[in-house]
C-alpha positions as CSV (number, residue, x, y, z in Angstrom):
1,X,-1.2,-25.3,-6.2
2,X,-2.7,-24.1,-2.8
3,X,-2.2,-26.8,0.3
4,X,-5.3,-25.8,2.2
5,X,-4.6,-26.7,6.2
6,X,-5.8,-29.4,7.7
7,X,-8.1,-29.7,11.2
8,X,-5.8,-30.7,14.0
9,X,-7.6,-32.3,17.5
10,X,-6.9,-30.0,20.7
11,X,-4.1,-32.4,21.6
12,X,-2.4,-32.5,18.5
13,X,1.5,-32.5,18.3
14,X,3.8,-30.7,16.6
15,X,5.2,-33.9,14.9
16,X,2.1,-34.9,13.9
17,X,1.9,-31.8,12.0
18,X,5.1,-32.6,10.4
19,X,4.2,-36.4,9.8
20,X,0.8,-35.4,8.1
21,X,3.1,-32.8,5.8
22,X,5.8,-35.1,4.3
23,X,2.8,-37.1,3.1
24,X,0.8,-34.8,1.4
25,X,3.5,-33.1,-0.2
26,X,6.8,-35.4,0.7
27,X,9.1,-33.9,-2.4
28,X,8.4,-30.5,-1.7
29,X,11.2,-27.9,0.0
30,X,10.8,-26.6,2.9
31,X,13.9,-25.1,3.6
32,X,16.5,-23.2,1.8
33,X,19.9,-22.3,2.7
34,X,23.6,-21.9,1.0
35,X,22.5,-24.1,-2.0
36,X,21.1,-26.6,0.2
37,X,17.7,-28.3,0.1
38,X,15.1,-30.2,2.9
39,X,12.2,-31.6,1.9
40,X,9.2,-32.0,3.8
41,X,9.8,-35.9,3.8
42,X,13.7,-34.8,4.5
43,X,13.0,-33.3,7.6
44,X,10.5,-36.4,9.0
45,X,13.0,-38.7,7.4
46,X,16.6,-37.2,8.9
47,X,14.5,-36.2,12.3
48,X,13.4,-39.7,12.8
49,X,17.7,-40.8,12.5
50,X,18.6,-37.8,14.6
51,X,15.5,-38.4,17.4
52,X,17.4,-41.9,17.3
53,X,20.8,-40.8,18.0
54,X,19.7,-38.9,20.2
55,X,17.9,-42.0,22.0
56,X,21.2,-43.8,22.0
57,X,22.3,-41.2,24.1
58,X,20.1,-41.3,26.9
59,X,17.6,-38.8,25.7
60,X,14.1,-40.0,26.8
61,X,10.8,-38.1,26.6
62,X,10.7,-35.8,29.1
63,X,14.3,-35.5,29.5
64,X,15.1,-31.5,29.0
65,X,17.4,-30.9,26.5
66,X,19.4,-27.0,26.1
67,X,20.3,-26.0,22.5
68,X,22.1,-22.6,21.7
69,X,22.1,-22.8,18.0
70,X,22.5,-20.2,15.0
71,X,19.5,-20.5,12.1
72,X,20.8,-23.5,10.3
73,X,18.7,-26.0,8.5
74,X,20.6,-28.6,11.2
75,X,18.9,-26.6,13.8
76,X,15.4,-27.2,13.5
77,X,16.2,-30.5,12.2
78,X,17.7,-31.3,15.9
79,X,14.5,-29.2,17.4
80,X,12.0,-32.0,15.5
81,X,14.2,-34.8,16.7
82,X,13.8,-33.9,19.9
83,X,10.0,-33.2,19.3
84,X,9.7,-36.6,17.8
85,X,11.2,-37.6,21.2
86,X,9.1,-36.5,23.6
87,X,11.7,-34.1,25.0
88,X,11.4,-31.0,26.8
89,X,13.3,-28.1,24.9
90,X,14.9,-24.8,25.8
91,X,16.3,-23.3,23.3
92,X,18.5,-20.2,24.1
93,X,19.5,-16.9,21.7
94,X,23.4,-18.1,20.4
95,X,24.3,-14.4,21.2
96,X,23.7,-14.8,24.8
97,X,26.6,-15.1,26.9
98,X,27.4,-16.9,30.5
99,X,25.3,-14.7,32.5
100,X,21.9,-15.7,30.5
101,X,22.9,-19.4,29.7
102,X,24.2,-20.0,33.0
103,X,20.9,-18.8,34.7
104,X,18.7,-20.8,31.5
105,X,21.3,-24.4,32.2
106,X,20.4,-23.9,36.2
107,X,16.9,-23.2,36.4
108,X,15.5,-25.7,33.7
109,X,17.7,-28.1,35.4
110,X,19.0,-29.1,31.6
111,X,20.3,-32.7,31.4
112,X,22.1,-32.6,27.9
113,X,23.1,-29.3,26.5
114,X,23.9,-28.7,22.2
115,X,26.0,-25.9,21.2
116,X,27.4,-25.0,17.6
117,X,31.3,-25.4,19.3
118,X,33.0,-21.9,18.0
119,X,30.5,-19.9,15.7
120,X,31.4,-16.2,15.1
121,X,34.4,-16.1,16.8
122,X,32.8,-17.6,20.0
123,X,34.3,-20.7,21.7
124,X,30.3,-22.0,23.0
125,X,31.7,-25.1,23.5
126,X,34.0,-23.7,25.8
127,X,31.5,-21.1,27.6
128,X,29.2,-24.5,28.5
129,X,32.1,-26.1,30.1
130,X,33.0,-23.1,32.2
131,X,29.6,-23.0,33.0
132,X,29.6,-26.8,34.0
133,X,27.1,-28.0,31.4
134,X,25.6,-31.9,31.5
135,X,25.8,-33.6,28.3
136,X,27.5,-31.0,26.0
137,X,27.8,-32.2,22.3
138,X,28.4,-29.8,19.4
139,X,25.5,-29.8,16.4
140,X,26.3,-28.1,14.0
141,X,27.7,-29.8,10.4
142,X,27.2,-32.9,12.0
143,X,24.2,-34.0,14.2
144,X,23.3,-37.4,16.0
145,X,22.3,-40.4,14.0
146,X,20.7,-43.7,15.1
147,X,17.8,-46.4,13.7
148,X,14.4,-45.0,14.1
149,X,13.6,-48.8,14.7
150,X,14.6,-48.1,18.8
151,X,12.2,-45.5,19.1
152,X,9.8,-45.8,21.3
153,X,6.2,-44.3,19.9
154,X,5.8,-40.4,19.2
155,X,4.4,-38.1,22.4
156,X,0.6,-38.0,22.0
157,X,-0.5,-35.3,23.6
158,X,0.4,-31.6,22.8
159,X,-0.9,-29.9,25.7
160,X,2.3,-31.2,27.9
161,X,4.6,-28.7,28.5
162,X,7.9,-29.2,26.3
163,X,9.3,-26.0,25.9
164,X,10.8,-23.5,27.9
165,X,11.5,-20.1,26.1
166,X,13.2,-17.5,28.0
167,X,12.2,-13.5,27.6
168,X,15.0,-11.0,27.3
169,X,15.8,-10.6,30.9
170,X,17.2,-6.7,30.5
171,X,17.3,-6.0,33.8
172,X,16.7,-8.9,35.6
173,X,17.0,-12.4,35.3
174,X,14.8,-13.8,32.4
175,X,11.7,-15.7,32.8
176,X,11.7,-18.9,32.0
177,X,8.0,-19.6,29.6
178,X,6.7,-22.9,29.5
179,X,5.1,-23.6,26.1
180,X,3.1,-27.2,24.7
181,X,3.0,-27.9,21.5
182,X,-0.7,-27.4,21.1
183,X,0.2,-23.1,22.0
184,X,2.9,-22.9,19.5
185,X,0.5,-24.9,17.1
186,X,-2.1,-22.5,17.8
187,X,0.6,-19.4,17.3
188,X,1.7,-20.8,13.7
189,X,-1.9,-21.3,12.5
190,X,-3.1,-18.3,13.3
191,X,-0.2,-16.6,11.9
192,X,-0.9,-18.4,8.4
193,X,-4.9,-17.4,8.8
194,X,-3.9,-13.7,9.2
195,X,-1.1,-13.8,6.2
196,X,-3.0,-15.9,4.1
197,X,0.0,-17.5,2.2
198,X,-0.5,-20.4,-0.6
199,X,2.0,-22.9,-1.6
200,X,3.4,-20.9,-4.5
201,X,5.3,-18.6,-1.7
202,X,8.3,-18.0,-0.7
203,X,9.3,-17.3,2.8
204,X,12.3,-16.4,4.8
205,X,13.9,-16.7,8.5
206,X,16.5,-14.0,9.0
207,X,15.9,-13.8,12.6
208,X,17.6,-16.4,15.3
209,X,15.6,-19.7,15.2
210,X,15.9,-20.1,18.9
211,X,14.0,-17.3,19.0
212,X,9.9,-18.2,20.2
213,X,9.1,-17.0,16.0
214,X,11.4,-19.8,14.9
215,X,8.5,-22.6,15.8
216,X,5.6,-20.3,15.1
217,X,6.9,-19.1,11.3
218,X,7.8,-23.1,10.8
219,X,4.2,-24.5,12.1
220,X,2.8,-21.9,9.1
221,X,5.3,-23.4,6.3
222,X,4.0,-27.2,7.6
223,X,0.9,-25.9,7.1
224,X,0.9,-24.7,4.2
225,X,3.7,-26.4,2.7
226,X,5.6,-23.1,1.6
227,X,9.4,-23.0,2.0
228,X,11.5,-20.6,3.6
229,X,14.8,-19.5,2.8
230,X,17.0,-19.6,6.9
231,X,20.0,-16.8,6.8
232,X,22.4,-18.0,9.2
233,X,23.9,-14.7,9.9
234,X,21.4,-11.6,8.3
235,X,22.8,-8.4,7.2
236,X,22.1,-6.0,4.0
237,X,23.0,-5.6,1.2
238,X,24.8,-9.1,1.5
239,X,21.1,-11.2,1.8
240,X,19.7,-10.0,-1.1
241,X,21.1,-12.5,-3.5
242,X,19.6,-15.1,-1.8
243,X,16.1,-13.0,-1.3
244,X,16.9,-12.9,-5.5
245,X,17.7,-16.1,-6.1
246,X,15.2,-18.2,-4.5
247,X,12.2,-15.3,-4.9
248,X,11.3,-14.7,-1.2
249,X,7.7,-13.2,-2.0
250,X,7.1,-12.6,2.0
251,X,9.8,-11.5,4.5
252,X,10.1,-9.4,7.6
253,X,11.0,-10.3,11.0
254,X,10.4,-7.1,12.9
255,X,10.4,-3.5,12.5
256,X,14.5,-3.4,12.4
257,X,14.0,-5.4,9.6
258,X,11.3,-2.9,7.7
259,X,14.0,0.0,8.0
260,X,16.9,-1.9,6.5
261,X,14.7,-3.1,3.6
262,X,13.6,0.4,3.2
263,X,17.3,1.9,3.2
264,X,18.2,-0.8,0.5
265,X,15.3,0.5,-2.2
266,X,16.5,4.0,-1.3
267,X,19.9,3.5,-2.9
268,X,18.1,2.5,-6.2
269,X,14.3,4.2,-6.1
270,X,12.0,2.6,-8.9
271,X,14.1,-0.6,-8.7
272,X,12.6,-3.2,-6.6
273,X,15.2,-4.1,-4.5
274,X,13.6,-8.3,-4.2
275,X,11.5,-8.0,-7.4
276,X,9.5,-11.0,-5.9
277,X,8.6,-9.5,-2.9
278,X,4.7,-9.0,-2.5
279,X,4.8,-8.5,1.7
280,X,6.8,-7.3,4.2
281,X,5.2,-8.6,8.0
282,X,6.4,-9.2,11.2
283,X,6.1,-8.0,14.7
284,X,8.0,-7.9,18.2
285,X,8.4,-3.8,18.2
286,X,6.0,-0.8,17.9
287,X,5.9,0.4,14.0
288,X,5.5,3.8,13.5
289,X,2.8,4.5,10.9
290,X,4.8,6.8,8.7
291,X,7.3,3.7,8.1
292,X,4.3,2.0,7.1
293,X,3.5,4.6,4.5
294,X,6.7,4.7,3.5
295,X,6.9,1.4,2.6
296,X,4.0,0.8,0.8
297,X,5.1,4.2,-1.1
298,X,8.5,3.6,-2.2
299,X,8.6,-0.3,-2.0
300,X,5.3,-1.0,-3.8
301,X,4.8,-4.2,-1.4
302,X,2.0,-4.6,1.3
303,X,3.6,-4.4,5.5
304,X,1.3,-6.0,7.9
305,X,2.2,-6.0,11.3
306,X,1.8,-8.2,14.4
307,X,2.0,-8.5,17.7
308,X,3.2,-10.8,19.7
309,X,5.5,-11.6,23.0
310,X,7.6,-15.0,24.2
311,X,4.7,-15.5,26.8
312,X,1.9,-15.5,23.4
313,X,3.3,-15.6,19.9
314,X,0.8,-14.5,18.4
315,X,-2.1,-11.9,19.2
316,X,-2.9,-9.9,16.5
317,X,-1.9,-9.9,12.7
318,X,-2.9,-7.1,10.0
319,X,-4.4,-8.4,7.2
320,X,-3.2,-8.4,3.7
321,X,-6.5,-6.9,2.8
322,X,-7.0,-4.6,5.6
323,X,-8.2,-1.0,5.5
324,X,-4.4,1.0,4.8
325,X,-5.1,3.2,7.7
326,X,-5.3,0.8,10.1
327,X,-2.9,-1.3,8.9
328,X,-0.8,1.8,9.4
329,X,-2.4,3.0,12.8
330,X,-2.9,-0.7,14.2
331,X,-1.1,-4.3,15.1
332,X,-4.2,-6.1,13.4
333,X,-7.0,-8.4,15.0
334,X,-7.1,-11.1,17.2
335,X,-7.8,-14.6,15.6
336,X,-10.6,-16.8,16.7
337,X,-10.0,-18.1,20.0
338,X,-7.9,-15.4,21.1
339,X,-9.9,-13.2,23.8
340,X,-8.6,-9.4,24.6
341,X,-9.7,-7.8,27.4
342,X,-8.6,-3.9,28.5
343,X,-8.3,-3.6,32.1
344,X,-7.4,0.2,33.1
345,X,-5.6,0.5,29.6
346,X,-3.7,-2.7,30.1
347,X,-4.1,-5.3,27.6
348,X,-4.7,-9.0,28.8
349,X,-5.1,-12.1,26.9
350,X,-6.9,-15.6,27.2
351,X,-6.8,-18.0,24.5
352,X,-4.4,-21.5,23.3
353,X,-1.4,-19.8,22.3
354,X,-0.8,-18.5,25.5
355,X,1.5,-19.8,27.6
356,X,1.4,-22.1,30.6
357,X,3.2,-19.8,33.2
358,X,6.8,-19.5,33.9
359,X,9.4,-22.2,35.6
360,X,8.7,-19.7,38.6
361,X,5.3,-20.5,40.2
362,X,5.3,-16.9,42.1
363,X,5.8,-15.3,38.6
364,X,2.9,-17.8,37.5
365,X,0.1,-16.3,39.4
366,X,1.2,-12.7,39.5
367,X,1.3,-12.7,36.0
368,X,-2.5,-14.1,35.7
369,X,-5.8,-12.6,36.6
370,X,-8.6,-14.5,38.4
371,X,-10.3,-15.0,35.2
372,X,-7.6,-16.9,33.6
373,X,-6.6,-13.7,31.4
374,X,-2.5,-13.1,31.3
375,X,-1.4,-9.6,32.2
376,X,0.7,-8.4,29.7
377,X,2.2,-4.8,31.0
378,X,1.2,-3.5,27.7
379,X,-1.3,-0.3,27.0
380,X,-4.0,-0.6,24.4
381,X,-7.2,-0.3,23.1
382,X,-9.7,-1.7,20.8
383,X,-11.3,-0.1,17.8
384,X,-14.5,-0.6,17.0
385,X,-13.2,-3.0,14.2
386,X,-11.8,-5.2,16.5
387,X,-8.2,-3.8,15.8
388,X,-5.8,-3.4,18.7
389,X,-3.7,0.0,18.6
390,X,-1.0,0.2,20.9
391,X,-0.2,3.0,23.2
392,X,2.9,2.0,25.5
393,X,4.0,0.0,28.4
394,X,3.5,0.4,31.9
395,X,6.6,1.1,32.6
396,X,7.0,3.3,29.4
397,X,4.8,5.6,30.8
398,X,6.5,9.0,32.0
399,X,5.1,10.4,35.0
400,X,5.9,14.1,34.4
401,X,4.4,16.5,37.5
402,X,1.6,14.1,37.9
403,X,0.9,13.8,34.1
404,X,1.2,10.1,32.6
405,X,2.9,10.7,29.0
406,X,3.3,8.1,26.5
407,X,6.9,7.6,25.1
408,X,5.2,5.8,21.6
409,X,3.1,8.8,21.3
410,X,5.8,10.8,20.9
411,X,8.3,8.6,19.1
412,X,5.6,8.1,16.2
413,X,5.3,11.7,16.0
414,X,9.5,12.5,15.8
415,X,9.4,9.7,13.2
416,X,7.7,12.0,10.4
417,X,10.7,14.2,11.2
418,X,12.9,14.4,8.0
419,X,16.4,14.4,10.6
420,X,14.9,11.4,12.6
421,X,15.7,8.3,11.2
422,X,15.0,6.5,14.8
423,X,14.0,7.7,18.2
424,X,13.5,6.5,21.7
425,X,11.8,8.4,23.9
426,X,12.5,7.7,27.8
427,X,11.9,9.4,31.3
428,X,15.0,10.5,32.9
429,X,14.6,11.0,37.3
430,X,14.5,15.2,37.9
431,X,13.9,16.5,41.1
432,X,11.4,19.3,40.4
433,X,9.2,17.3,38.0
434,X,9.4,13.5,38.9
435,X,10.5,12.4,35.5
436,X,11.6,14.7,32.2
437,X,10.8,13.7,28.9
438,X,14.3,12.7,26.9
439,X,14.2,12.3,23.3
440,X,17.7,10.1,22.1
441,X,17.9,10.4,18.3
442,X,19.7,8.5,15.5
443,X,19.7,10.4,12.4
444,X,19.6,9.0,8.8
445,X,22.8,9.7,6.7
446,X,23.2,12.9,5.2
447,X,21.0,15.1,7.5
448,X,21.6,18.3,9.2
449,X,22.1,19.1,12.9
450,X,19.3,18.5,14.6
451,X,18.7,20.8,18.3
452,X,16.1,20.8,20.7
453,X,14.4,23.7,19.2
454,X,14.1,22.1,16.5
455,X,12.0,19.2,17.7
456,X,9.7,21.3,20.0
457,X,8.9,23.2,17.5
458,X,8.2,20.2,14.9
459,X,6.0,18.6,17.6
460,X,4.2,21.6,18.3
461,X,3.4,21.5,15.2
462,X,2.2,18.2,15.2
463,X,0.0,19.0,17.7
464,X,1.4,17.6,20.8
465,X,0.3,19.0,23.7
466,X,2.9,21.9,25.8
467,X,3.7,19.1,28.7
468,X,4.9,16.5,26.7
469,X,7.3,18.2,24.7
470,X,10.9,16.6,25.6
471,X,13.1,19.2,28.0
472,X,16.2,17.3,26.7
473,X,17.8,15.7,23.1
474,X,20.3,13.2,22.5
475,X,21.9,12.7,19.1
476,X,23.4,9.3,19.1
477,X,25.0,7.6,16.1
478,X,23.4,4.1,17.0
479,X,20.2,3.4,19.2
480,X,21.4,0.3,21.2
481,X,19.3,-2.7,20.5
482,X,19.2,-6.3,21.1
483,X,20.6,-9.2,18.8
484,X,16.9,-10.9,18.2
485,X,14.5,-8.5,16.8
486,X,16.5,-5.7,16.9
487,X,14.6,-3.4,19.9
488,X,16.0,-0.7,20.9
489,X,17.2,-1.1,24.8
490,X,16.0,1.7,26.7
491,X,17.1,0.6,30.0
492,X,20.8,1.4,28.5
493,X,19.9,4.9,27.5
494,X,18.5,5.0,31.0
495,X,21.6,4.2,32.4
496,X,23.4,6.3,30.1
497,X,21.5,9.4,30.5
498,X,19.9,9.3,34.3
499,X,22.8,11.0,35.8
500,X,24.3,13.3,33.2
């Protein structure tokens, strides 16, 4: 049984898509998670009550409502009610802390505020009243209920801004991205176009829902009515069962995500570790091309790889069916309707899943061209397939005496290493060159020492040219990375390292 999607007008809204779902297939799941079940008609049912409680409690459209919520089926049960509503939305990452939540409750001027009370040893209820929160209420087990008889008519059109998403904010304070419906629609579908799933698969969500992938991976299920198994809290070996038991056939979430997969099938090689699994995909962090290799290789599953940002969900997606080499060298092409453009190396985008601007009109137009194209700080290029290869970021370019040196050139390289099992390479201030090229290592278990020597000479041998060989390795037992997609946070080995 294959759900082909359905046209949706320009001004189409997310619960429209949901509405048009529970009727075509109204007993089918769509979620799965700790033995629990929703149906398509489940959700539209229960987010019709919850949109109602929610009314009751002086939640109008337009009213913007704060949620810091793990991946529950609850959660995006709450997230549709508030869709059904009208509501603006800004969902934050539950591992974020006062400093991040404080600056997301201020600046989106959030009138009610949902937390999951004390999840993982965290009091949030607590944190939002510290923080002087409006309209705190826990939702979690037990989520707002009303008659769907007060509700006033579903929003209309989807090119009103009702979300704000918030980028990582390493350094700074985060942006605050202001997203309609009709972008995320236009993130999920093409995500579905480029994956090309059919009703018979089976999905998963292992990464926070809050996150700006939690809408786009969802719109693709409602389109194709697929389910999705949602891990509340996702670590290996301990998902697997559930992988097992429901027989994910497509999972992924980022390149973290490819690693720990791949360390799983290397305790038992030959064994399939999900023996459902047909695809690994995802996006969010460069993928070096000998992980893709080595997945295909030792997994026997297909890997296609994305790429996408808060600001656009979804810009390019490999193909199932894609030439190996460029699904190995490349993040994919662009859908239909999404324009690229290179401007001095700099990739730029135009197209409906793009976002409005920020909360921030300064950051608004600085962030946009004349021509309407967003600036992403990202280096790239185009092949003459259409495929978009990656190079760096603007400010992951090392300026060594003069010469511009790409960190991902070098990191894809070291990856090939047998002693590497990750690598960031980073820039490091030095007075007689400018910058010098630092290579911090995490090795897989088991292997040897590795010394400087030793890479220079394996990268000479890879070809790489005499200036860009790092002048300085560091062997660390863990890469620091982020709690979402798991990206390694190079401003902390900056910090770390700048002034040893």
């Amino acid at each position: 049984m294959n759900e082909t999607p359905y046209a949706l007008s320009s001004s189409a809204t997310l619960w429209e898509l949901v509405t048009r779902r529970a009727a075509l297939t109204p007993g089918r799941p769509l979620f799965h998670q700790d033995g629990r079940t929703l149906t398509f008609e489940a959700l539209r049912a229960r987010a019709e009550r919850v949109a109602a409680g929610l009314y009751g409690m002086g939640v109008r459209p337009g009213t913007v409502v704060a949620w810091q919520l793990p991946t529950r089926i609850e959660t995006a049960v709450l997230s549709f009610a508030l869709a059904r509503l009208g509501a603006v939305q800004t969902p934050v990452i539950p591992f974020h802390r006062d400093r991040e939540v404080g600056f997301a409750l201020r600046e989106s001027r959030a009138e009610f505020f949902a937390v999951p009370g004390t999840w993982r040893g965290f009091d949030h209820a607590e944190m939002a009243r510290r923080l002087g929160a409006k309209g705190v209420f826990e939702a979690y087990d037990d989520l707002p209920d009303g008659d769907p008889s007060s509700l006033p008519p579903p929003p209309s059109d989807g090119t009103a801004v009702r979300w704000i998403y918030w980028t990582s904010g390493t350094t700074s304070d985060p942006k605050g991205v202001l997203h309609t419906d009709r972008s995320l629609l236009a993130g999920g579908s093409c995500l579905a176009h480029a994956l090309r799933p059919s009703a018979d698969d089976v999905g998963s969500i292992a990464f926070p829902y809050a996150h700006i992938g939690g809408p786009d991976y969802t719109v693709m299920l409602l389109l194709y009515g697929f389910p999705a198994v949602l891990f509340e809290q996702f670590a290996l070996p301990d998902a697997l069962a559930a992988y097992r038991a429901h027989g994910v056939t497509m999972a992924g979430g980022s390149t973290a995500f490819y690693s720990m997969f791949l360390a799983e099938q290397r305790k038992r090689p030959g064994k399939p570790v999900v023996p459902s699994l047909r695809l690994l995909a995802g996006g969010g962090a460069p993928k070096p091309p000998e992980l893709y290799h080595a997945v295909v290789r030792e997994m026997g599953v297909r890997l296609t790889h994305g790429y996408g940002m808060t600001e656009v969900p979804m810009i390019t997606m490999g193909a199932p069916d894609d030439d190996p080499d460029l699904l190995a060298a490349t993040e994919g092409r662009p859908p239909e309707g999404m324009e690229i453009r290179i401007v001095d190396g700099e990739v730029r985008l135009r197209g409906e899943a793009v976002c409005q601007g920020y909360l921030d009109p300064g950051q608004t137009a600085e962030a946009f061209d004349d021509e309407g194209f967003l600036r992403t700080g990202d280096l790239g290029r185009l092949t003459d397939t259409g495929h978009l290869v990656l190079t760096g970021r603007l400010k992951d370019v090392i300026i060594r005496k003069g010469e511009n040196i790409s960190a991902q050139e070098i990191e894809d390289l070291l990856h090939r290493h047998p002693a590497v099992g990750d690598v960031a390479v980073i820039g490091l201030p030095d007075a007689a060159r400018g910058e010098l090229v630092c290579a911090v290592v995490e090795q897989p278990p088991g292997a040897g020492a590795l010394t400087l020597a030793d890479v220079t000479a394996f990268l000479r041998a890879q070809g790489l040219s005499v200036h860009k060989l790092p002048e300085r390795l560091e062997v660390v037992d863990a890469l620091p990375r982020g709690e979402t997609l798991r990206k390694v946070l190079k401003y902390k080995l900056r910090e770390r390292y700048s002034g040893t």
